[in-house]
C-alpha positions as CSV (number, residue, x, y, z in Angstrom):
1,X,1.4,-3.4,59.2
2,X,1.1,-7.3,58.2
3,X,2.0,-8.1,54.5
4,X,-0.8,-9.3,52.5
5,X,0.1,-11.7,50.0
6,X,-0.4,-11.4,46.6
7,X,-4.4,-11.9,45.8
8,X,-5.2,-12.7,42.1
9,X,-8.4,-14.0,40.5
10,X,-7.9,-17.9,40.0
11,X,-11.4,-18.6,37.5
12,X,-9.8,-16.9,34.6
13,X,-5.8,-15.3,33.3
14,X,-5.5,-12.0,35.4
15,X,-4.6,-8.7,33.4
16,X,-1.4,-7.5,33.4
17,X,-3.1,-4.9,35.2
18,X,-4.2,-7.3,37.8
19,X,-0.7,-8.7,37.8
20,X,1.5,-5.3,38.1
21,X,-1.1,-3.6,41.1
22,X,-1.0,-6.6,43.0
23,X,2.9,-7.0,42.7
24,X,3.3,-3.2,43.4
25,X,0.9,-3.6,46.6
26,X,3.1,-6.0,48.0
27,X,6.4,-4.4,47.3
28,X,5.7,-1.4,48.8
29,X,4.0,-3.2,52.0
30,X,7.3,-5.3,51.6
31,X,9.6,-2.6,51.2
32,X,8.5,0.6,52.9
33,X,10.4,3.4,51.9
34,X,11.8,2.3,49.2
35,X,10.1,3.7,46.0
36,X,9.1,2.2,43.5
37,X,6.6,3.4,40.0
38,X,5.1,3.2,37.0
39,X,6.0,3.9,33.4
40,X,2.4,4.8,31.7
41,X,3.4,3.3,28.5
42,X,0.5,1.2,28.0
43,X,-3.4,1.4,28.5
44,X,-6.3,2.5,26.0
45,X,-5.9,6.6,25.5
46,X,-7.6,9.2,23.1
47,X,-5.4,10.0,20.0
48,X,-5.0,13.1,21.2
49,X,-3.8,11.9,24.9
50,X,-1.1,9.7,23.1
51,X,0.2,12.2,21.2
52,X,0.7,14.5,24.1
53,X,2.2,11.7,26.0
54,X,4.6,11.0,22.9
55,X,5.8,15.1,22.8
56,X,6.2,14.7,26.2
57,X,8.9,12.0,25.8
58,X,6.5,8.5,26.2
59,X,8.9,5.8,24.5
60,X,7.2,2.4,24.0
61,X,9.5,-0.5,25.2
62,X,10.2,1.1,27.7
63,X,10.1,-1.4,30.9
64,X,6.6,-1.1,33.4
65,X,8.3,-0.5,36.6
66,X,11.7,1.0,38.4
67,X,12.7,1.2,41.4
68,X,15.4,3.6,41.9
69,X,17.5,2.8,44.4
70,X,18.1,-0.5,43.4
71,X,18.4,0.3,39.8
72,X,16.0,-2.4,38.8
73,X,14.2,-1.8,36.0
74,X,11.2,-4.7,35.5
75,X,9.0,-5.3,33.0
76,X,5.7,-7.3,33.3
77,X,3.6,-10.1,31.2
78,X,0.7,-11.9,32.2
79,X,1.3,-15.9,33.3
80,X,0.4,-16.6,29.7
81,X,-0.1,-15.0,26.0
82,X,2.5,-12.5,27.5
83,X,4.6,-11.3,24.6
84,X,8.1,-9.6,25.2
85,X,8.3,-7.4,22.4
86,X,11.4,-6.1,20.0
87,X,11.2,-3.0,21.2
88,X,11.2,-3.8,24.9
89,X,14.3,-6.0,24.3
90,X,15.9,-3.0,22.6
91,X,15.1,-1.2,25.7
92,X,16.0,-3.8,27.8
93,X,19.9,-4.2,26.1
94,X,20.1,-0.3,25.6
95,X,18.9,0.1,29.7
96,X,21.6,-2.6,30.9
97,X,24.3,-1.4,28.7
98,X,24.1,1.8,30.7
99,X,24.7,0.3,34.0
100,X,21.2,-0.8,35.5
101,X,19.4,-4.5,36.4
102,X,16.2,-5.4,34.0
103,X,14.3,-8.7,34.7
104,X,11.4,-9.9,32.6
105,X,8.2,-10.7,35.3
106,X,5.4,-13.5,34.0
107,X,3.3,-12.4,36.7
108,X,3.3,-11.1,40.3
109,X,4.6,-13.7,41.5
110,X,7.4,-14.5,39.5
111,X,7.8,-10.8,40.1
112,X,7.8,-11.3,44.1
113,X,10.0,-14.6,43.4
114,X,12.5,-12.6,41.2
115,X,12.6,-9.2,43.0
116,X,13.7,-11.0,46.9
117,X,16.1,-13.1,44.8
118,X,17.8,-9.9,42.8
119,X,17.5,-8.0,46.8
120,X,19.4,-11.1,48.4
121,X,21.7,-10.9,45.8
122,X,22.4,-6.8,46.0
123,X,22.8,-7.3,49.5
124,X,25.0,-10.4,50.2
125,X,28.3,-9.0,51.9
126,X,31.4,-9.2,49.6
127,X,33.9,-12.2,49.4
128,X,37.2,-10.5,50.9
């Protein structure tokens, strides 16, 4: 299957939306077989969906993507107005003090950009 880059609208800022479906896409066309998902903790919801989703263990901060087997942990922003929030550099700090990789993404391609430098990195041989 041929890898199709990363399409986003260029006459106005994509969505985070936009940004995250589009890097996903690609990683798993990218990386086949190795999983990767989302954390629903953000999007529009009825009160009464939220507060489900809150007894059910939904913790804002906590990062938009992980892919397991890598122990990456990635959070997404749009290109621009993107804010990184308190709470998601709590998580951030809390998630990294217990072992695991986070990176901050400012779009799918600085997502792309930083995911194939963190794999590089993971996978370069040890110095003996």
């Amino acid at each position: 299957m041929e890898v199709r880059p990363i399409t986003l609208p260029t006459d106005r800022l994509p969505t985070e939306h936009e940004e995250q479906r589009e890097f996903v896409r690609w990683f798993r066309q990218t990386y086949v077989g190795t999983r990767i998902f989302a954390i629903p903790n953000g999007g529009a919801r009825s009160k009464a969906t939220a507060g489900k989703m809150k007894a059910e263990g939904l913790s804002p901060g906590v990062p938009d993507l992980f892919i397991p087997a890598w122990g990456l942990w990635i959070e997404m922003k749009r290109t621009k107005r993107g804010k990184h929030e308190t709470v998601q550099k709590d998580w951030a700090a809390y998630l990294e003090a217990c072992g695991y990789s986070v990176i901050l993404c400012k779009g799918a391609m600085a997502a792309h950009d930083q995911v194939i430098a963190f794999d590089i990195e993971r996978t370069k041989p040890c110095a003996s």
